[in-house]
Structure formats: structure tokens, C-alpha cells
MITORMI-892544 format. One line per field, with one value per atom (N, C-alpha, C): residue in three letters; chain; x, y, z. Coordinates in Angstrom, 3 decimals, always signed. Layout:
BEGIN
aa = c(ALA,...)
ch = c(A,...)
px = c(X,...)
py = c(Y,...)
pz = c(Z,...)
//
This chain:
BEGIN
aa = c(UNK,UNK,UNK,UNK,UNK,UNK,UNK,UNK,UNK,UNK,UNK,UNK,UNK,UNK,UNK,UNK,UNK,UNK,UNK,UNK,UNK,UNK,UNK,UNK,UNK,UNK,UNK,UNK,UNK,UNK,UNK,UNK,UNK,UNK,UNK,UNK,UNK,UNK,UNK,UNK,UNK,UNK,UNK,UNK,UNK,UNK,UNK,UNK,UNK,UNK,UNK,UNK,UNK,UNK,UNK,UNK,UNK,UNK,UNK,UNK,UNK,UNK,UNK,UNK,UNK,UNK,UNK,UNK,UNK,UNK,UNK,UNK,UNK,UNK,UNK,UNK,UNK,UNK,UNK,UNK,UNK,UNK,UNK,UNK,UNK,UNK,UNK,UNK,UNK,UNK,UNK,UNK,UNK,UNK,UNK,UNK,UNK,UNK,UNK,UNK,UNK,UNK,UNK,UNK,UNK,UNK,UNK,UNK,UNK,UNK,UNK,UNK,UNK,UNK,UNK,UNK,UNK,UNK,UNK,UNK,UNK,UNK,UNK,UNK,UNK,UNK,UNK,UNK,UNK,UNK,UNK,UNK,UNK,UNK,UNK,UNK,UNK,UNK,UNK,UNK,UNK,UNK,UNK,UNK,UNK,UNK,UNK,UNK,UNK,UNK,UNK,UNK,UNK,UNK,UNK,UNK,UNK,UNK,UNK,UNK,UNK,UNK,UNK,UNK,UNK,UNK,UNK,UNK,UNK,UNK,UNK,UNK,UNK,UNK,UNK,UNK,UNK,UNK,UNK,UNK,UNK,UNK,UNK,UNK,UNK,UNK,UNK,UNK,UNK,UNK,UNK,UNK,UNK,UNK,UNK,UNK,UNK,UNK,UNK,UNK,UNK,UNK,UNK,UNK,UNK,UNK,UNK,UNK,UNK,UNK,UNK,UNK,UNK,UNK,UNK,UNK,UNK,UNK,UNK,UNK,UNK,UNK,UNK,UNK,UNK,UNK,UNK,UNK,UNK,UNK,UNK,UNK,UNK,UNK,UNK,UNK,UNK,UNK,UNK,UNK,UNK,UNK,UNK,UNK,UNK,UNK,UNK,UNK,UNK,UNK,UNK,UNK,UNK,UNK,UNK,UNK,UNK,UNK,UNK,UNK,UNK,UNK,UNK,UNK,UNK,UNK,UNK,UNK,UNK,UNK,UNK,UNK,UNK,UNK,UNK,UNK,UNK,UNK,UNK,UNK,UNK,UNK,UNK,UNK,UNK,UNK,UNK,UNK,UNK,UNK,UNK,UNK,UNK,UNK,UNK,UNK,UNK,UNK,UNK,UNK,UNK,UNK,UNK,UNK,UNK,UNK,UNK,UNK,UNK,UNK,UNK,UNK,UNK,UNK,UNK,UNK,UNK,UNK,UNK,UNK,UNK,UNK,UNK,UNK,UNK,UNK,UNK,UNK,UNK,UNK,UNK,UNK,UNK,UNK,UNK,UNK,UNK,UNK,UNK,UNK,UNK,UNK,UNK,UNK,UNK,UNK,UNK,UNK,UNK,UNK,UNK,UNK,UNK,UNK,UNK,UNK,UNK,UNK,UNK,UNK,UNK,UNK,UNK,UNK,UNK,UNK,UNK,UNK,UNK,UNK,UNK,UNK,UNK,UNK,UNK,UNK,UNK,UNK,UNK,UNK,UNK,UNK,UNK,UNK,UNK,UNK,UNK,UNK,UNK,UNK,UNK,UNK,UNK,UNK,UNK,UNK,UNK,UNK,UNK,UNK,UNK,UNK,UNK,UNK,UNK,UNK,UNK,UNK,UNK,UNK,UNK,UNK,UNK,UNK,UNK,UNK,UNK,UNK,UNK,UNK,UNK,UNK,UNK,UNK,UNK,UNK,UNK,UNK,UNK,UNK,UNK,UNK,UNK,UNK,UNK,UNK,UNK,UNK,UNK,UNK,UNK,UNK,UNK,UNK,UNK,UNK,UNK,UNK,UNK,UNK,UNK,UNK,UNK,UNK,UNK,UNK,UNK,UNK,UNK,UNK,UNK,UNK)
ch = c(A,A,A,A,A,A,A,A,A,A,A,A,A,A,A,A,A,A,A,A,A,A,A,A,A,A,A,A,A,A,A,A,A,A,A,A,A,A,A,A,A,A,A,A,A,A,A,A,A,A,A,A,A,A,A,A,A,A,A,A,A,A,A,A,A,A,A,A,A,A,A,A,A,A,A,A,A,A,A,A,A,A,A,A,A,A,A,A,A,A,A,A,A,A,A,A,A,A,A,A,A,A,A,A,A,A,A,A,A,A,A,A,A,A,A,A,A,A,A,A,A,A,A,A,A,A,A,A,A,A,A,A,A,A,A,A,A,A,A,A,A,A,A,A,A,A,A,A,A,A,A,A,A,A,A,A,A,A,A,A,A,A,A,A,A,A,A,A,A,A,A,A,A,A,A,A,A,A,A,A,A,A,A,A,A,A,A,A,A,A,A,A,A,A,A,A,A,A,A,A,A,A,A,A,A,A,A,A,A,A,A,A,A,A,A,A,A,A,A,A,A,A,A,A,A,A,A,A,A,A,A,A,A,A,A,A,A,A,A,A,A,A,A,A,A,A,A,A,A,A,A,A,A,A,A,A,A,A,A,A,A,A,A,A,A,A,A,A,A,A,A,A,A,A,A,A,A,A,A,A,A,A,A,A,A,A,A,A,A,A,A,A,A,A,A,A,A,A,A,A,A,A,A,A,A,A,A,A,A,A,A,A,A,A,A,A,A,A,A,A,A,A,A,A,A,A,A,A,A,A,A,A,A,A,A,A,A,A,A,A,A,A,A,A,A,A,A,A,A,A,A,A,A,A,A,A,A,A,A,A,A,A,A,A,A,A,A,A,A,A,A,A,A,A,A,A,A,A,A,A,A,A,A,A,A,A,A,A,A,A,A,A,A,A,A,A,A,A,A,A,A,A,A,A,A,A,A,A,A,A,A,A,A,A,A,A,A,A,A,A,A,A,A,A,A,A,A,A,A,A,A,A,A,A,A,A,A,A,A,A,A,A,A,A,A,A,A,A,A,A,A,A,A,A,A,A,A,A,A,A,A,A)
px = c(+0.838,+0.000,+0.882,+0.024,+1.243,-0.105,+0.907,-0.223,+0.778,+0.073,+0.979,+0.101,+0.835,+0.609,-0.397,-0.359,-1.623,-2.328,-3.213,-4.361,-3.615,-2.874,-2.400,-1.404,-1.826,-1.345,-2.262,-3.593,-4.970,-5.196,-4.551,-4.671,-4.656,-5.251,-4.990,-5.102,-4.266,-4.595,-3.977,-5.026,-4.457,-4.353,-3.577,-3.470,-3.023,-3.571,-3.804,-3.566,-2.395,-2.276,-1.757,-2.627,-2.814,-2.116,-1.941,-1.094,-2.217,-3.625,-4.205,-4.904,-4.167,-4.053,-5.180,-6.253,-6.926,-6.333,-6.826,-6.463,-6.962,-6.616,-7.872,-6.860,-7.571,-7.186,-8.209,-7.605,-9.403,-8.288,-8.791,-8.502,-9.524,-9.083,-9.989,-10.239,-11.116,-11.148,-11.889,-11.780,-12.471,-11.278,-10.145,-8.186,-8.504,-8.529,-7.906,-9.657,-10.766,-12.022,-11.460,-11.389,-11.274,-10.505,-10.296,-9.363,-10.122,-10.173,-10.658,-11.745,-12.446,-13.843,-14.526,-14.434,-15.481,-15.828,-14.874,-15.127,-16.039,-15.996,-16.868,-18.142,-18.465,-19.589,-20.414,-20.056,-20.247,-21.163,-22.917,-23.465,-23.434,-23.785,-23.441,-24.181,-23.025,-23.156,-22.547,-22.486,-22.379,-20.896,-20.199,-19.079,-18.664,-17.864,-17.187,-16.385,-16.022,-15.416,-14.559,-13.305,-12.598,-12.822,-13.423,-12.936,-11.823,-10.783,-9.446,-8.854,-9.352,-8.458,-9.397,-10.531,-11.203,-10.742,-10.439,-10.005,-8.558,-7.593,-6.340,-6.835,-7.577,-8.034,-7.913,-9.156,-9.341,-8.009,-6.868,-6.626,-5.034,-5.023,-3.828,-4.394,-6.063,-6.305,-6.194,-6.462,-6.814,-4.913,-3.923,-2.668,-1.871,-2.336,-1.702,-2.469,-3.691,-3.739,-3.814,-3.267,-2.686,-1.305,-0.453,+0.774,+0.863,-0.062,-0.245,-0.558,-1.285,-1.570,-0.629,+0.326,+1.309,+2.209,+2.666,+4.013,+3.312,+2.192,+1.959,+1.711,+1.812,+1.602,+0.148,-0.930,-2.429,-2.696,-3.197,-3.660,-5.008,-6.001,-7.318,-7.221,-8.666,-9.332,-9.386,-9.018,-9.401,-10.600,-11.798,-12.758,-12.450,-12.851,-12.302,-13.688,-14.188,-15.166,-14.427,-15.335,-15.210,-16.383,-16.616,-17.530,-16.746,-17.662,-17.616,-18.237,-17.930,-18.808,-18.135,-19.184,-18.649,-18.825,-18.112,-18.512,-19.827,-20.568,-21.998,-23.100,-23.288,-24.003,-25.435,-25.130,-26.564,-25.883,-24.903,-24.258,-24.386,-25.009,-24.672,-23.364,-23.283,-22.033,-22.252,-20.953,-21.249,-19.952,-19.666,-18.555,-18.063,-16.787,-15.775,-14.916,-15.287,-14.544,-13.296,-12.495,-11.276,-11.081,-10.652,-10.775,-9.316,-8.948,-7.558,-6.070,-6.406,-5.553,-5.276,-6.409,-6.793,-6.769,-6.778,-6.421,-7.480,-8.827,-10.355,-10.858,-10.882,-12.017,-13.387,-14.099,-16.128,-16.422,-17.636,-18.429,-19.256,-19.948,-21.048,-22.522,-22.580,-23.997,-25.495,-25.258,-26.455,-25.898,-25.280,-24.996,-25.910,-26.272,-27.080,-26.380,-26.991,-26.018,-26.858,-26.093,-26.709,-26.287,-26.598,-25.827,-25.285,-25.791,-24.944,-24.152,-23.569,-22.797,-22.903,-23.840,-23.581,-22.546,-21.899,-20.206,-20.502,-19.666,-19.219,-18.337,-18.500,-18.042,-16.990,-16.277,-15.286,-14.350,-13.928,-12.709,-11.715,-10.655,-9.650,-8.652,-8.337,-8.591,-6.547,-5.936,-4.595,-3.657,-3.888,-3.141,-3.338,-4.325,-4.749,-3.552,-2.424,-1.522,-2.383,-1.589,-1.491,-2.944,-3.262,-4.685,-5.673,-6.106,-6.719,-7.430,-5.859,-5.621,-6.199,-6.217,-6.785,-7.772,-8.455,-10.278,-10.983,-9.754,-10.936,-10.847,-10.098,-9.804,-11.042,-10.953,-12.233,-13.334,-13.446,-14.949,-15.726,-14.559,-14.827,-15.747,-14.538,-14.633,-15.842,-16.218,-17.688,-18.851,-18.492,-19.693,-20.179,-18.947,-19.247,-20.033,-19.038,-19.866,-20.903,-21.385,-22.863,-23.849,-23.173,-24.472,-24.920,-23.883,-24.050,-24.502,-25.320,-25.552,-24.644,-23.159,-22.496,-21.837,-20.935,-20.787,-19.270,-18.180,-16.830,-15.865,-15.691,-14.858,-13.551,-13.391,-11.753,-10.972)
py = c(-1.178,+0.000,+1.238,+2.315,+3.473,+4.840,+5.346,+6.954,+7.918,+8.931,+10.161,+11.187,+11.902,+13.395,+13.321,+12.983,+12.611,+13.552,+13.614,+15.118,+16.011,+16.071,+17.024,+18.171,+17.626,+18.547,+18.689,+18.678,+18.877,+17.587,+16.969,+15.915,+14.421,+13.786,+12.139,+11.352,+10.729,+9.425,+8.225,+7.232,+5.872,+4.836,+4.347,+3.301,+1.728,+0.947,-0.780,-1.385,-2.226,-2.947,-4.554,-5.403,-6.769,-7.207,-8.898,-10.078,-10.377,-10.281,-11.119,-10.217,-8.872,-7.924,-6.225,-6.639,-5.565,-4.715,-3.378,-2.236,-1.486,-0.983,+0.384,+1.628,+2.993,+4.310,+5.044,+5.759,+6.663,+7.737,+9.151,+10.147,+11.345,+12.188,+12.799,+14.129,+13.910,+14.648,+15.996,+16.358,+18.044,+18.732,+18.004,+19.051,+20.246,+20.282,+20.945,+21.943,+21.612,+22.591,+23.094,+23.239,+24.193,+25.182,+25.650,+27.084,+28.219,+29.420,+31.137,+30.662,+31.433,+31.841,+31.104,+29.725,+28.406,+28.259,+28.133,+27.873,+28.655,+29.983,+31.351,+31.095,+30.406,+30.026,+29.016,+28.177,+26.667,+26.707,+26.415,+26.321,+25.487,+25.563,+25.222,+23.236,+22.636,+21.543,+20.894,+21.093,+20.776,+20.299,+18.927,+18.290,+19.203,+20.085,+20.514,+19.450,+19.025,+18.034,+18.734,+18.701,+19.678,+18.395,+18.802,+18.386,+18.358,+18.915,+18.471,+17.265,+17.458,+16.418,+15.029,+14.743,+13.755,+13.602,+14.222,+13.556,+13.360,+14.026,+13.429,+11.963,+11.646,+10.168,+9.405,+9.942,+8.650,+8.250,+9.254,+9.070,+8.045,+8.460,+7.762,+6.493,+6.270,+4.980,+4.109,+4.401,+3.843,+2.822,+4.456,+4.314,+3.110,+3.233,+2.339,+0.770,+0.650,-0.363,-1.463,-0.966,-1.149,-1.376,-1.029,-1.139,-2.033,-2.520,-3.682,-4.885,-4.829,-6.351,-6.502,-5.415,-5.598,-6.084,-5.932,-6.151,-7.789,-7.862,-9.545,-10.432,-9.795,-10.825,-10.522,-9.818,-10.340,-10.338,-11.037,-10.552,-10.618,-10.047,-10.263,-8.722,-8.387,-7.173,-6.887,-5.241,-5.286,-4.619,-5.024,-4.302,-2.947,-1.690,-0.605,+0.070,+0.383,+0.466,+1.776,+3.218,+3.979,+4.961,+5.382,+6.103,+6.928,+8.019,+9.083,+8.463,+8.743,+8.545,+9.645,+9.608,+10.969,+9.633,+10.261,+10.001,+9.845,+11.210,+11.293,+10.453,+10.578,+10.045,+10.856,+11.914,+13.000,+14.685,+14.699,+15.844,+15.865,+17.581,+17.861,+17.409,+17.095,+16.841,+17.820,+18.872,+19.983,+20.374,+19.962,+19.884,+21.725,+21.455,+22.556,+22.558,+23.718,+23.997,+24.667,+24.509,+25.789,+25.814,+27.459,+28.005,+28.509,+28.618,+30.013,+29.028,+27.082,+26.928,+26.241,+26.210,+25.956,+27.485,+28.741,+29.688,+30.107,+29.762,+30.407,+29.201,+28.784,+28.064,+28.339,+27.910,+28.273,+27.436,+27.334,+26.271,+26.403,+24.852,+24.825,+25.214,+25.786,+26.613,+25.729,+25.486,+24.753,+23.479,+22.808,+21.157,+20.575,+19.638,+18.983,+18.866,+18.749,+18.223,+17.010,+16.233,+14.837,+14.332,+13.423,+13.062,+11.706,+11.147,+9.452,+9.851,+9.090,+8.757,+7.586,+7.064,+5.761,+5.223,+3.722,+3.327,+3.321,+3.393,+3.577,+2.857,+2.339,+1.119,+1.093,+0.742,+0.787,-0.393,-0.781,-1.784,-1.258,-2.328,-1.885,-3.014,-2.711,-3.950,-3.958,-5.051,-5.122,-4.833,-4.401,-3.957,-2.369,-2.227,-0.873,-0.125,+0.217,+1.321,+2.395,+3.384,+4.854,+5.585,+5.037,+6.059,+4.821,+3.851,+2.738,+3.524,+3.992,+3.956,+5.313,+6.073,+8.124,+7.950,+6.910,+6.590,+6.371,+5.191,+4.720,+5.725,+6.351,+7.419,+8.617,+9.021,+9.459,+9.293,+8.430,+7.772,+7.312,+6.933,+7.380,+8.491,+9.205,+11.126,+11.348,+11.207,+11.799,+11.308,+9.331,+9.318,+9.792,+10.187,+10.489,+11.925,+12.328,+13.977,+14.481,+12.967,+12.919,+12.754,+12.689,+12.387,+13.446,+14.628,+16.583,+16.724,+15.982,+17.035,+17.342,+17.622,+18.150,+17.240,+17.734,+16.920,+17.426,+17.045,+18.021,+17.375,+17.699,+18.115,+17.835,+17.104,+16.313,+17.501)
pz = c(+0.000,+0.000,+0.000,-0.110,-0.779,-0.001,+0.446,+1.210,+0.154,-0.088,+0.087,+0.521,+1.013,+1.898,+2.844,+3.790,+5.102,+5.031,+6.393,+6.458,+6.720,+7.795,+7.565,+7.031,+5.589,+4.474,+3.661,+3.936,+3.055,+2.159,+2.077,+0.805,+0.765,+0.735,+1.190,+0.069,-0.626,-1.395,-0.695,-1.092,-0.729,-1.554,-1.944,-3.170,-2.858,-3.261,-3.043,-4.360,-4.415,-5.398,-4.764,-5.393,-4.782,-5.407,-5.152,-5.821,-7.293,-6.578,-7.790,-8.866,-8.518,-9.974,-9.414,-8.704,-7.684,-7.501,-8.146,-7.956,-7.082,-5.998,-5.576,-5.374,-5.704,-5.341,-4.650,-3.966,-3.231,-2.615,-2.993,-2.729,-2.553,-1.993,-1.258,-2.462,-3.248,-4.225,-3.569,-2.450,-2.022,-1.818,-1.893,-1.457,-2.372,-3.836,-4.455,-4.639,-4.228,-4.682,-3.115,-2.274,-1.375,-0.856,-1.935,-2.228,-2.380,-2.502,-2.926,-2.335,-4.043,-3.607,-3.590,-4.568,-4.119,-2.918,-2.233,-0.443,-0.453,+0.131,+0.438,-0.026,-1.284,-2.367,-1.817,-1.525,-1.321,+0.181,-0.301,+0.709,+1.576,+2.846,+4.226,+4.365,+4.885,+4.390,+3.388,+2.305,+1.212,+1.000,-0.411,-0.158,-1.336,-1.488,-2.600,-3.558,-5.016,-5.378,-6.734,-6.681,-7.942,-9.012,-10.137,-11.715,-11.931,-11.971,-12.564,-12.059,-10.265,-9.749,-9.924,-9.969,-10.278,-11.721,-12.875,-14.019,-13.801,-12.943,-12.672,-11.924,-10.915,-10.229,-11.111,-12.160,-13.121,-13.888,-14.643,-15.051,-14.418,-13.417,-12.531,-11.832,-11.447,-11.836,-12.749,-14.076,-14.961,-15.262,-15.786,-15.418,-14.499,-13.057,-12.290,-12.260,-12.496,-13.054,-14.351,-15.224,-16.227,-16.376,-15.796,-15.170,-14.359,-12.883,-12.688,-12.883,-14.131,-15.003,-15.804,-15.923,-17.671,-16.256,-15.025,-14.337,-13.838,-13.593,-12.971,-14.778,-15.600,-16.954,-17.126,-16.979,-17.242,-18.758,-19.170,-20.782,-21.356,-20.227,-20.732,-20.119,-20.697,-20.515,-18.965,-18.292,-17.302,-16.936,-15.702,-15.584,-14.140,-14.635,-14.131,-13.895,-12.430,-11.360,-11.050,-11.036,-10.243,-9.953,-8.564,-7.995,-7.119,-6.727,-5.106,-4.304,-3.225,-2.147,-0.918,-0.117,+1.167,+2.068,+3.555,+4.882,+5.097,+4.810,+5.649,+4.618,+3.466,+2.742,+2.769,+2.782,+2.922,+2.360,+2.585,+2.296,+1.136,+0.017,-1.251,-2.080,-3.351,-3.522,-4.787,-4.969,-5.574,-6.446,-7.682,-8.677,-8.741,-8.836,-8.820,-10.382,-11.015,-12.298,-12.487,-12.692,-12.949,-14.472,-14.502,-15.468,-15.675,-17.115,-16.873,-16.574,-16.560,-16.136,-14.692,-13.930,-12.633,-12.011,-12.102,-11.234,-10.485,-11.118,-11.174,-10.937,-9.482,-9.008,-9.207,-9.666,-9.476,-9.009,-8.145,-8.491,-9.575,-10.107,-11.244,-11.044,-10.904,-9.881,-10.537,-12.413,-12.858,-12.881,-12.070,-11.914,-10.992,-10.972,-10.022,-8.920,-7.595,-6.162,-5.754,-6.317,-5.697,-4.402,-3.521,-2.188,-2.780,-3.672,-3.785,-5.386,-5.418,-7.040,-7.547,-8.246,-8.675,-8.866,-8.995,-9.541,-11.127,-11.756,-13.351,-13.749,-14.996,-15.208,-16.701,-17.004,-18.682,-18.631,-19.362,-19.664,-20.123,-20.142,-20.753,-21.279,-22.751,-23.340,-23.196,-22.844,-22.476,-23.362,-24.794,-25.932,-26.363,-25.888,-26.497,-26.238,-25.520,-25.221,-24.622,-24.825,-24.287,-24.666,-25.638,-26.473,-25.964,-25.230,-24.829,-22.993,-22.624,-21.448,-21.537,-21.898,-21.567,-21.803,-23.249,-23.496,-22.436,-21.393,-20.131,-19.279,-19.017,-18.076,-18.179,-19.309,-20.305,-19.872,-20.106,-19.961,-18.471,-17.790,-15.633,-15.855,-15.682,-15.923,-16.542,-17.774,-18.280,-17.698,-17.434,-16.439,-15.183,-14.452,-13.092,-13.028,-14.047,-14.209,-14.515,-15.663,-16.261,-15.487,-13.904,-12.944,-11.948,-11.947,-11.919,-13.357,-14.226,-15.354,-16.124,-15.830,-17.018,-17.614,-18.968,-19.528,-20.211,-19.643,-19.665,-21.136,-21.269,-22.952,-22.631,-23.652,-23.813,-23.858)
//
């Protein structure tokens, strides 16, 4: 297992890579929306969640396990599961845009705030390479987002 940067440095990922190829990552995708004015924005209650860093998740999921089936030998398709979930399971969950580069936090004010996230589902077929691996990454990313309503652009 692999941490980097504990709480207290705002940021937590935790990463799991098994013998029998099981991947997991889970990071605390509210680090990077709780900066400026989003914060200030962001009604009371509510889980702030940055877009960039949820498409960095997906894409360093997708990444590290793919890298783990090519280092244990796998050669079938892998199946690649990802959702949000909070602590409370009642709290708004309320997507964070940056603009400019990341400099211009917003929130998405016409996104939906749902409290659950369904899991989302893609493969990944063990030859595809590099353009295989950003599709599934891709495709996390648009579903998760497709469930705030929006719908974010390659």
C-alpha cells in the first residue's frame, strides 16, 4: 500500500495494489475545490469536489492499473469500477470547475447536487496502449460527471 501526503497537508490518497491484480485508489477529491472563492460560495453543508483532480483520479487509476496487469503478466481485458462517495451520505455533492488553467475556481452553480454517485463502469482492453488507457480514463470522468448534469470536454 502506498499513502501520500496525510491530512495534515490537506490531501490524502491511498493506493492498493494486490497479488491477484486488484487495484484500488481513493482520494480525497475536495483538497484541491477548497481554495478562494469556491469555499466562500459553497453552501453550508455541502461536499465541494474539484474536476481536474477527479479527471487526474481517473486518469492515474486507470494508469496504475494497467501497469499492474502488464508487471503480474495479465492478458485479458481489465474491468475498471469507479464512484464518489462521502462520509456522511446526505451531504450535497457539488462539482468545482477551474478556469484560466486551474487559477479560477467556481463552483457549477447549474450542476445537479446529488448526495450518492452511482459506480461507473469501462474496460480496458490489455493492448490498447497509451490512447486505450486516456479513453478509459475518459470515460470514468464523463460518467461520473454525467451524474451533476455536465458533460466536460476532452
Amino acid at each position: 500500500m502506498v499513502q501520500t501526503l496525510g491530512r495534515r497537508l490537506g490531501r490524502d490518497i491511498h493506493a492498493e495494489l494486490h497479488h491477484d491484480g486488484t487495484t484500488v485508489l481513493a482520494a480525497d477529491l475536495s483538497w484541491d475545490a477548497r481554495r478562494g472563492r469556491a469555499l466562500q460560495e459553497a453552501p453550508e453543508g455541502s461536499l465541494l469536489l474539484s474536476q481536474d483532480y477527479t479527471m487526474a483520479c481517473c486518469q492515474n487509476f486507470t494508469a496504475l492499473a494497467r501497469e499492474l496487469a502488464r508487471r503480474t503478466g495479465a492478458d485479458s481485458a481489465l474491468h475498471l469500477t469507479a464512484t464518489i462517495a462521502s462520509r456522511t451520505g446526505s451531504s450535497p455533492l457539488i462539482p468545482v470547475y477551474s478556469e484560466y488553467g486551474g487559477a479560477f475556481p467556481e463552483i457549477a452553480h447549474d450542476a445537479r447536487r446529488p448526495t450518492r454517485i452511482q459506480p461507473v463502469t469501462t474496460s480496458l482492453p490489455p493492448s490498447g496502449g497509451d490512447p486505450a488507457r486516456d479513453e478509459a480514463a475518459h470515460e470514468l470522468f464523463t460518467d461520473l460527471l454525467n451524474q451533476f448534469g455536465l458533460d466536460p470536454q476532452p
